[in-house]
C-alpha positions in Angstrom: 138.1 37.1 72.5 140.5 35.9 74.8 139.1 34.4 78.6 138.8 36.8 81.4 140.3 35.2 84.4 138.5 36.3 87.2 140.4 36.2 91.0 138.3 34.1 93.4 138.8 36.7 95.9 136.0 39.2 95.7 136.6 43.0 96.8 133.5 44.1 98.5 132.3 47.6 96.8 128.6 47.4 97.6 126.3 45.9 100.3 124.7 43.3 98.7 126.1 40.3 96.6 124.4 38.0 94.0 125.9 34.5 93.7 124.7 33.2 90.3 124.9 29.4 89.0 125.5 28.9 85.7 124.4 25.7 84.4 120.5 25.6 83.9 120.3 28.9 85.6 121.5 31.8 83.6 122.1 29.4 80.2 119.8 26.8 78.7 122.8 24.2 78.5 121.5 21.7 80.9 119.0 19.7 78.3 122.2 19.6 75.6 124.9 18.9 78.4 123.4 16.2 79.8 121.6 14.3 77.0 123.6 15.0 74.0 127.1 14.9 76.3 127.3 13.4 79.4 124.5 10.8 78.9 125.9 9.5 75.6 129.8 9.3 76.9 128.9 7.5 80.6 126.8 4.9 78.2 129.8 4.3 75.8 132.3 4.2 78.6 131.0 2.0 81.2 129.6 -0.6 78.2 126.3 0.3 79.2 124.7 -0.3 75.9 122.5 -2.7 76.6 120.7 -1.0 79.4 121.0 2.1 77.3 117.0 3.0 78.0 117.4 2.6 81.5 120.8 4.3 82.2 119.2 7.6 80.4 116.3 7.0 82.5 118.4 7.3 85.2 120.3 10.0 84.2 118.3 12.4 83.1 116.4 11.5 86.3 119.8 12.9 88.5 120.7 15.5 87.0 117.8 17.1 85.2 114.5 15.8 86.8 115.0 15.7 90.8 116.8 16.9 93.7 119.8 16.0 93.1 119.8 18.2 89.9 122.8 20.6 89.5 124.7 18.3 91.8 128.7 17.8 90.8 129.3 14.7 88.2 131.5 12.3 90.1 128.8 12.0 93.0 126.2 11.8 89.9 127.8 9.3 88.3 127.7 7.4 91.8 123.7 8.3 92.3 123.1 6.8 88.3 124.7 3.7 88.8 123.4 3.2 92.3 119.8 3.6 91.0 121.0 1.2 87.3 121.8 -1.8 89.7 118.6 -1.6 91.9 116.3 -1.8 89.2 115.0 -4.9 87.9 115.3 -4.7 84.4 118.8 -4.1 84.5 119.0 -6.7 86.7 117.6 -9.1 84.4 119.4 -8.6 81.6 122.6 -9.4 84.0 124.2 -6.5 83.7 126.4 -5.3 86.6 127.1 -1.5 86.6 130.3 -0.1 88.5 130.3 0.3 92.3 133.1 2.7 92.1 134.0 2.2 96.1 137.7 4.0 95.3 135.5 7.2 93.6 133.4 7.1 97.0 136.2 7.6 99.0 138.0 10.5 96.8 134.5 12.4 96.9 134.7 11.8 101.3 138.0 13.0 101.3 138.2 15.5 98.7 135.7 18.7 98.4 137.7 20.1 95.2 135.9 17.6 92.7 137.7 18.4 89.1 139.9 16.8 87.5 143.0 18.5 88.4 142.4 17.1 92.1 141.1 13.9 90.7 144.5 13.4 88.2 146.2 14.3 91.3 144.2 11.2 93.5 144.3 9.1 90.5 147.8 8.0 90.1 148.1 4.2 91.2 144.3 3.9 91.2 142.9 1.7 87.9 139.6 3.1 89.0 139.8 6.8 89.4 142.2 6.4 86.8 139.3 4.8 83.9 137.0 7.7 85.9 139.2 10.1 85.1 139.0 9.3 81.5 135.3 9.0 81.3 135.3 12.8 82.5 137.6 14.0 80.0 135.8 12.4 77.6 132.4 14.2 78.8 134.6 17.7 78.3 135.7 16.9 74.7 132.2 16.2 74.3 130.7 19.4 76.0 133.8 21.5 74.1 132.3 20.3 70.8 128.5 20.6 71.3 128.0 23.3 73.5 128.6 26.4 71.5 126.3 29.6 70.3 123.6 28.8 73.5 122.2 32.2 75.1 121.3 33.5 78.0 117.4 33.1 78.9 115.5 36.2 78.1 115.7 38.8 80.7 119.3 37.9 82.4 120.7 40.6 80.8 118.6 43.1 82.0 118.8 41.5 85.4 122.0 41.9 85.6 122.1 45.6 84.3 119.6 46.0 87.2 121.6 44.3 89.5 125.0 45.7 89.0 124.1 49.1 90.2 122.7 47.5 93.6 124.9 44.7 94.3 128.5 42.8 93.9 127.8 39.4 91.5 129.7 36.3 91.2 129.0 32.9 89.3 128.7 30.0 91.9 129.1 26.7 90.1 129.7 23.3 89.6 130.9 23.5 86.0 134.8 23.6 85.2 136.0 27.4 85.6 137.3 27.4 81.8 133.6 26.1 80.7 132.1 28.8 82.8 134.6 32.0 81.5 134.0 31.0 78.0 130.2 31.1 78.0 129.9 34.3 80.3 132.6 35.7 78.0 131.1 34.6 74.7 127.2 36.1 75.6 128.7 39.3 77.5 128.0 38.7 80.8 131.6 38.2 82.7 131.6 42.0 82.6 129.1 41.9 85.8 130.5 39.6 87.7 133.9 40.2 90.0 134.5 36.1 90.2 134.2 33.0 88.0 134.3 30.2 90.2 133.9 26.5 89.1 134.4 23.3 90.3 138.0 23.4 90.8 137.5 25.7 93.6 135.4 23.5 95.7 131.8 23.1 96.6 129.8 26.0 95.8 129.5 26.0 100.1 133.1 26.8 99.6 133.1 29.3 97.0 130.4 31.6 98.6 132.6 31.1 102.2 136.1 31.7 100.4 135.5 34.3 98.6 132.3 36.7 99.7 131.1 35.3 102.8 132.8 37.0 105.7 132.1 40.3 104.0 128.1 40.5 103.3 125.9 40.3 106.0 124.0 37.1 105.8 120.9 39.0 104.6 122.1 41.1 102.0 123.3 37.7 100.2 121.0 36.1 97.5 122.5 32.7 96.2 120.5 32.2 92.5 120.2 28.7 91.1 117.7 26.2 89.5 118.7 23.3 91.9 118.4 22.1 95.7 122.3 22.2 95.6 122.0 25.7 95.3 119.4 26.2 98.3 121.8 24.0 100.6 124.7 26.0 99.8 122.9 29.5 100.2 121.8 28.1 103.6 125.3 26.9 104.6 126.1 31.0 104.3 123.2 32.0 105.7 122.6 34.0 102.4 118.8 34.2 100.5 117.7 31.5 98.0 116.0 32.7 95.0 115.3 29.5 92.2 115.3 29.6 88.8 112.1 26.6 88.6 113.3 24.3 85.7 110.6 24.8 83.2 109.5 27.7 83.7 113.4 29.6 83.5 111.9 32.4 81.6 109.2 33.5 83.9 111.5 33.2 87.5 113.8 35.5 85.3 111.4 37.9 84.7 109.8 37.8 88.8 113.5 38.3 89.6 113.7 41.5 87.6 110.3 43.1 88.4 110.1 41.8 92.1 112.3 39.6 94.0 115.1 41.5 93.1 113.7 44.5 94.4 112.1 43.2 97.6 115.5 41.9 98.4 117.2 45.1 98.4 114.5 46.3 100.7 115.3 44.2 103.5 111.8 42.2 102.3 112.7 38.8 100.6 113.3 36.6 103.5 110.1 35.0 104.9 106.4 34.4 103.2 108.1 35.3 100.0 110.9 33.0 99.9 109.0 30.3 101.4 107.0 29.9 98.9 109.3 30.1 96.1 111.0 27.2 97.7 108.1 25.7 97.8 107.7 26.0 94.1 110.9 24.6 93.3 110.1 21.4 95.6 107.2 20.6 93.6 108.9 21.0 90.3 111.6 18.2 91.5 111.2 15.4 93.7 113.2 12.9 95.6 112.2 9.6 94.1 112.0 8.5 90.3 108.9 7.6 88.3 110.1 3.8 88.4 110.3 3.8 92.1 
């Protein structure tokens, strides 16, 4: 089935919008992405072998177990190696991850954070240049493993519910081509008007560029399973409804037999989404168990 290529410029036709992630959210992919993928590669790349424990300690840590889950993987890779060099076992065995100052300054300068920007950046620049790599590498990998994973139960009868209320996009931090092929492969890019990945910026900048100025703050609900998510529905003004990691299959099924509803009605903001915020801070915190 050949990829639907969404426009990233949504046409309003109803008064509500749902922006969706992808990763973790709606698909089950984040376990297998990052510790069968990602995990793996960064270890083999950067000659991390012998602190191979500790570097998936950290990160699984980043981009599975805390707040900075869901975040984009160039300032992930920053916030894993950060955390490898302050801890003393590492430190011990004298191993000296990457600072990666030159990657630092691409990520304050640059809010497209792919690797057609990056290939763009990365010309003259050993550094971004080996980083670049390292990322293609992680794709190859994802191409390969990443195949036959479905929905969690209940998105696709959220989504039927949804798409005769509201206009739906995918919000995300995964490359656009990843993202079409999954919502194409479990038939879900039917419901949604845009597929926008990382290549279109922040997920701040996706909901701004294309929905923003047309939905009243309130009749926006940004859905995601990380605090990435959150900050980028707030950004907008929009609703935050989280998908808690852990429990993927129950938030589903509040979303289709409640929030989803009280939303509609001009009820979700307040008490409600509070304290499903709340939930979500207590399912991932700031500091790791080594700390």
């Amino acid at each position: 089935m050949p990829l639907i290529h969404k426009p990233l410029k949504l046409q309003q036709s109803k008064r509500f919008l749902l922006a969706i992630d992808s990763d973790g959210c709606v698909f089950d992919t984040m376990e297998v992405k990052h510790k069968e993928c990602f995990c793996p590669v960064t270890i083999r790349h950067f000659r991390l072998q012998a602190a191979s424990r500790y570097a998936r300690d950290a990160w699984e840590f980043v981009n599975l177990y805390s707040r900075l889950r869901g975040t984009n993987r160039f300032p992930a890779l920053i916030a894993v190696m950060d955390l490898l060099r302050d801890r003393a076992e590492v430190q011990h065995r004298n191993i000296v991850p990457p600072v990666l100052n030159e990657l630092r300054k691409w990520i304050r300068t640059e809010s497209k954070l792919g690797n057609p920007a990056l290939r763009m950046a990365a010309s003259g620049s050993e550094e971004l240049t080996d980083v670049l790599k390292w990322s293609e590498e992680v794709n190859r990998a994802v191409d390969a493993m990443v195949h036959g994973v479905p929905p969690f139960p209940q998105v696709h009868a959220c989504l039927e519910k949804a798409a005769g209320l509201a206009d739906m996009m995918v919000a995300s931090s995964t490359p656009r081509s990843a993202l079409q092929r999954e919502w194409t492969e479990h038939g879900l890019a039917r419901f949604v008007q845009v597929i926008a990945g990382q290549e279109t910026g922040s997920k701040t900048e996706q909901l701004t560029n294309a929905a923003a100025a047309q939905y009243a703050p309130d009749c926006m609900l940004m859905i995601g399973d990380a605090f990435g998510d959150y900050k980028a529905a707030r950004n907008v003004g929009a609703c935050f409804y989280p998908i808690l990691p852990g429990d993927e299959e129950s938030s589903w099924e509040r979303l289709l037999t409640d929030a989803l509803d009280l939303f509609v009605a001009g009820q979700y903001r307040g008490p409600y989404e509070e304290a499903r915020i709340r939930e979500l801070r207590a399912v991932l915190p700031n500091n790791p168990p080594w700390d």
